[in-house]
N, C-alpha and C positions, 0 to 999 in steps of 0.2 A: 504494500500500500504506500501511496505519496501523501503528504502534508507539504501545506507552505501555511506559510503565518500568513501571507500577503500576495496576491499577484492581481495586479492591473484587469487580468483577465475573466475572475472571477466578483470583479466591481462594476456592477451596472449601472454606477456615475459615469465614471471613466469609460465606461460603454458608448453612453451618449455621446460622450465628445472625441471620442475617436469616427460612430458613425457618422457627426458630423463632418469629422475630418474628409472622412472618404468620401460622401455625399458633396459637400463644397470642392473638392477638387475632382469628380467624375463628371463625364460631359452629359449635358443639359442637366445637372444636379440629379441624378437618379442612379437608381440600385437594380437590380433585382433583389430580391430578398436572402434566395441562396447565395449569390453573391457575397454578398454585403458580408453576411456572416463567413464567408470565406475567406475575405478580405480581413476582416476585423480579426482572426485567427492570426492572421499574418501579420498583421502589425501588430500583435503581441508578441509571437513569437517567428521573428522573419528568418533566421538562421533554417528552418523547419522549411523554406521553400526548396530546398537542395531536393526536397524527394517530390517536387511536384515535375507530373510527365508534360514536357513543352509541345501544345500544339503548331502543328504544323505553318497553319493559316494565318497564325498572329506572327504577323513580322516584327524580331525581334526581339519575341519572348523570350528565349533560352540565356541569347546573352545579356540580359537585363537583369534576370534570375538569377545568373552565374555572379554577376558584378555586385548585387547584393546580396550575395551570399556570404563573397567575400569579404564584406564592410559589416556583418552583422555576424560574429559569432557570439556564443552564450558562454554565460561564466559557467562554473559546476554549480551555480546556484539556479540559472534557469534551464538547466535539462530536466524536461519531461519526461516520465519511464514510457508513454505513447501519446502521439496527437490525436489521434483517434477518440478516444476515453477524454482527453483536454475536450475537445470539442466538441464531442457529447453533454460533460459535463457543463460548458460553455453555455448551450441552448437555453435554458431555464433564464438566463442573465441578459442572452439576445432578444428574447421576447419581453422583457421587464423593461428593456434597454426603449425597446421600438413604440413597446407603450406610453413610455413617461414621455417621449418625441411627438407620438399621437397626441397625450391628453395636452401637452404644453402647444400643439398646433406646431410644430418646429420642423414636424411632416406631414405629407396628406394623409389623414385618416383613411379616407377612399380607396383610394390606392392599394390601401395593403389588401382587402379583396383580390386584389391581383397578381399578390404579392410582387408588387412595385414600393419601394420606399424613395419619395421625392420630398426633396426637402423646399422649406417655404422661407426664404432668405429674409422675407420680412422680417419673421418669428424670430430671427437672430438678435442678440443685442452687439452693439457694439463692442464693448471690453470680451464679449464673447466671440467674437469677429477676429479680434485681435490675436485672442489664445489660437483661436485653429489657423490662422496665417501666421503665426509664431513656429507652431508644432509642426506645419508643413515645410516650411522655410527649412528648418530643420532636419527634415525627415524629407526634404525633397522628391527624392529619388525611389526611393519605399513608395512614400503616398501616389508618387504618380503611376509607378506599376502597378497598385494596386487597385487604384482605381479606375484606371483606362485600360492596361493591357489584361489583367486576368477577367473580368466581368464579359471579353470577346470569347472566351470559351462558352459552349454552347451547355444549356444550363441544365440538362438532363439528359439519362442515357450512358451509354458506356462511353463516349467518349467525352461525355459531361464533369464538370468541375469537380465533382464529387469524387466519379473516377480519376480522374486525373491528380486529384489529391490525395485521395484516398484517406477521406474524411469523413465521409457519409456514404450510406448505401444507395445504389443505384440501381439495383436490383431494378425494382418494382415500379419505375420512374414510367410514366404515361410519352410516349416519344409519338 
């Protein structure tokens, strides 16, 4: 069994504003939902992209992946014993995550029927404007693969994100 006292990952504040993160830097401010949650894995733990399988069709992906793989490894304090069980565990946090975004209006409610997460830039405050153009500045190169290049993987199916992560089951996915 794993314990942490503490990970980003399992704080559904910190949820929020990472999915802002990825939602203000992805183009026309939207998600898919599985997505999103793939993405948000990944910028907690981005060293963990090493094992994702680079599609073909997305120019660029592999060595974008390679180049942040190499700028992000983990101490012995953020190895995972598996991503899989992370990001299972995860879920319960994303859905808390996507609600308090909902009830704050900060995304379309709507939307999530369709599981589309779009964000509503109004709803942003300022000084909160500032943390995620801060956080991204920073993380440049992270947030922009993660919000423009992986969300081009096709979002179900075997050769779906899930697959391709191997993060979630694809089995049973409606294609």
């Amino acid at each position: 069994m794993f314990s942490l006292s503490y990970t980003s990952a399992y704080d559904p504040y910190h949820t929020v504003f990472r999915y802002l993160v990825l939602l203000n830097s992805a183009e026309g401010a939207w998600l898919p939902y599985r997505s999103a949650r793939v993405a948000d894995f990944f910028l907690c733990f981005p060293w963990a992209l090493q094992d994702v399988k680079a599609p073909r069709d997305v120019k660029g992906f592999a060595r974008h992946r390679n180049s942040l793989v190499k700028d992000y490894t983990p101490s012995s304090y953020e190895r995972v014993p598996n991503d899989r069980v992370v990001f299972e565990r995860m879920e319960v946090i994303h859905a808390a995550a996507v609600s308090a975004l909902a009830g704050a209006k900060m995304i379309e409610a709507n939307d999530l029927q369709n599981e589309e997460i779009i964000l509503n830039r109004d709803a942003i405050s300022e000084r909160m404007q500032e943390a995620i153009d801060l956080f991204t500045e920073t993380h440049a190169s992270l947030v922009d693969f993660l919000s423009t290049k992986l969300p081009q993987i096709d979002e179900r199916g075997k050769d779906g994100i899930f697959a391709r992560t191997r993060l979630g089951d694809y089995s049973y996915d409606i294609v």
